[in-house]
N, C-alpha and C positions, 0 to 999 in steps of 0.2 A: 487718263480718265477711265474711271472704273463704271461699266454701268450695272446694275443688279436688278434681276427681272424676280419678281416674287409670282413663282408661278401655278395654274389650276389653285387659284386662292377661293377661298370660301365668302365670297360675295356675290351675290343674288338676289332678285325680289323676289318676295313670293310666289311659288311657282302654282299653277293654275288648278294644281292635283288636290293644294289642301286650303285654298284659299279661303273656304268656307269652311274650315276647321274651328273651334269653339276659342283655342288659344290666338288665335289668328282675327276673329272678330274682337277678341276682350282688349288683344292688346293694339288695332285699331281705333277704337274708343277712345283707350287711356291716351292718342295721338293724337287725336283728331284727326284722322289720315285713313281714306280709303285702303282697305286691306293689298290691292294689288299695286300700293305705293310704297308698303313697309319693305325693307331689308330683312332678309330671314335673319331669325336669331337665335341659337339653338336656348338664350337665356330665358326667352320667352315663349317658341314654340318647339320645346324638345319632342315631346311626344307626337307631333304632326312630321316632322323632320322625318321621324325612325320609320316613317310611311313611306317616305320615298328612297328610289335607288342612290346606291353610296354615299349612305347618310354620313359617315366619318368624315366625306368633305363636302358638308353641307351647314350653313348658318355660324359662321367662328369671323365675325368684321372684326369681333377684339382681336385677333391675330393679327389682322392687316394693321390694325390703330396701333397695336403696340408696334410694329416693327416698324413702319413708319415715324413713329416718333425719334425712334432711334437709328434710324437713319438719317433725316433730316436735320438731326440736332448734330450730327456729326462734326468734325472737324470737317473731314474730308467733303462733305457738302458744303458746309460756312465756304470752303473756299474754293470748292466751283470744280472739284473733280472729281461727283457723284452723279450718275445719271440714272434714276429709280422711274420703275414702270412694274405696273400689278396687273398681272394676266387671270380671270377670272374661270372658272371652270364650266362658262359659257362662251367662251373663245369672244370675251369683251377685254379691252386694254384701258386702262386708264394712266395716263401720260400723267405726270406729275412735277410741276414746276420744282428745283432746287429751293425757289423763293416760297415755297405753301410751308405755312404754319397749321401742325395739326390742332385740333383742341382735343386739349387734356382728357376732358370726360367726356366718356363714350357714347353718352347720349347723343350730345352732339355732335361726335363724330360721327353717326349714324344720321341725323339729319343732314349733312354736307353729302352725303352717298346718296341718301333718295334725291334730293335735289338733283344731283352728279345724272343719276338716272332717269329723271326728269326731262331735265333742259342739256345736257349732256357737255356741258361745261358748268364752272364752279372759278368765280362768280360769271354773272351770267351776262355781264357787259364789262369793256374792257378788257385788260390780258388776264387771258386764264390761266389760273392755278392750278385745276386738276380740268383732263379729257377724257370723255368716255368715248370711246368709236368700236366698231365692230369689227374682230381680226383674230386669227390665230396665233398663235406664237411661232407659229414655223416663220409668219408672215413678219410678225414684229423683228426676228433677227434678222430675215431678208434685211428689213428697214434700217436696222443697224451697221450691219453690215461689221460684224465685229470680227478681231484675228485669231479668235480661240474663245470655246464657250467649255463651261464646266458647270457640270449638274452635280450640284449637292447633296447628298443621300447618304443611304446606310447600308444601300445596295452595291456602294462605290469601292474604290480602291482607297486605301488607309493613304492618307497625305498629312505631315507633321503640319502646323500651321505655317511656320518656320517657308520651309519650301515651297508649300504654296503662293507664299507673301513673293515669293522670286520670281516663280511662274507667271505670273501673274502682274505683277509690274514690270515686267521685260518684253511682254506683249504691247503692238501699240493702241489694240483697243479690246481688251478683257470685259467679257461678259459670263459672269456668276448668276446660274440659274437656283431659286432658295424655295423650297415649297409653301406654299399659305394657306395650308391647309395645316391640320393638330394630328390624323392617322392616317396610314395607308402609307403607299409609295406612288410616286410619277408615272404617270401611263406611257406606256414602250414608246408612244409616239415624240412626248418629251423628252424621255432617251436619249432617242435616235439624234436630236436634234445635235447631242452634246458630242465635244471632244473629248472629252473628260469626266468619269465619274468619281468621283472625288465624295471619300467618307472623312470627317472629323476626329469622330467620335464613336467607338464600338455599338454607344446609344443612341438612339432618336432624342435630340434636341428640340426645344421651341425654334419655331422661326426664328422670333428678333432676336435668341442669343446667337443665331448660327450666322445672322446679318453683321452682331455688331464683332463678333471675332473676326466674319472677312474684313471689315471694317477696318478693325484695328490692326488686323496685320498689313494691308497694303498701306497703313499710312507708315508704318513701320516699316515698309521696305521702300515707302518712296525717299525715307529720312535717309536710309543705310545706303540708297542710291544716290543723293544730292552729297553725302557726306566724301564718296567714294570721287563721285565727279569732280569735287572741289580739291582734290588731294590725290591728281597726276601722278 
């Protein structure tokens, strides 16, 4: 079971500095949605955004949508050996069933978030889909309790995919930490948390491609492991 934490991801509500900002009221309107309801969106309030501190990982929910899609439609979730959770850059977590269906378009998926932040489940009766609770990520691994974490960067140590795919399904509970944010690097505290700094890529990547290559390589080394076991 692989679990992959997408973490200091770029989702947030509106925060209280620019609420009453002119982009912030037009695109409340265009909702019907009090402003201290909306999701920042750098699509909609860029220039209100570049007001507040480290704006680089402020308003990108498309990051979280897209890599989320593509993790969920995975193989390795279809069959039940993905465990995905989005740690937010307000030390919020949101728990995210195997079984949640994102929608496509992004609109939407921004109303499942305000809602999320609402009522702090998704749907709001019966078994939830998505959880919002409040926690840090030191706390979420505590809660894991996994045998080896590695943090994702360009700050890390160069690892083929190849090898990593070994490391990593030879473990009995691997946890890959992926940024969800678009610039910058993981705060030292993030860091710290990891065993492992683990570079891909000479360059900074998107998220969901650096999700769906761990992706594809652990389904790849769990195939070269099942193969290996069945043939003593």
């Amino acid at each position: 079971m692989l679990t992959l934490i997408l973490a200091e991801s770029s989702i947030e509500r509106i925060p209280k500095a620019i609420v009453n900002d002119p982009s912030v009221i037009s695109d409340a309107k265009r909702r019907r949605k009090n402003p201290e309801q909306l999701i920042l969106d750098r699509s909609y309030h860029h220039k209100a955004i570049n007001r507040l501190s480290n704006p680089e990982k402020r308003g990108r929910p498309d990051i979280i949508h897209i890599t989320l899609l593509n993790c969920l439609g995975s193989p390795l979730n279809v069959t039940g050996r993905l465990t995905t959770y989005v740690h937010t850059i307000e030390d919020l977590i949101i728990e995210v069933s195997s079984r949640t269906r994102i929608p496509r378009n992004s609109e939407r998926f921004k109303g499942i978030l305000e809602q999320l932040f609402e009522s702090h489940r998704v749907p709001t009766t019966g078994k939830p889909l998505l959880q919002l609770r409040k926690s840090s990520l030191k706390e979420l691994i505590r809660k894991v309790s996994p045998s080896y974490v590695g943090a994702l960067t360009t700050q890390g140590n160069y690892e083929n995919l190849t090898n990593l795919g070994h490391i990593i399904v030879n473990q009995k509970k691997p946890v890959l930490i992926i940024g969800g944010f678009s610039k910058g690097h993981f705060t030292k505290e993030t860091l710290k948390l990891a065993d492992q700094t683990i570079s891909i890529f000479p360059k900074g990547l998107e998220s969901w491609t650096v999700a769906s290559k761990v992706i594809f390589t652990y389904e790849q080394a769990l195939e070269f492991n099942d193969i290996c076991n069945s043939n003593p």
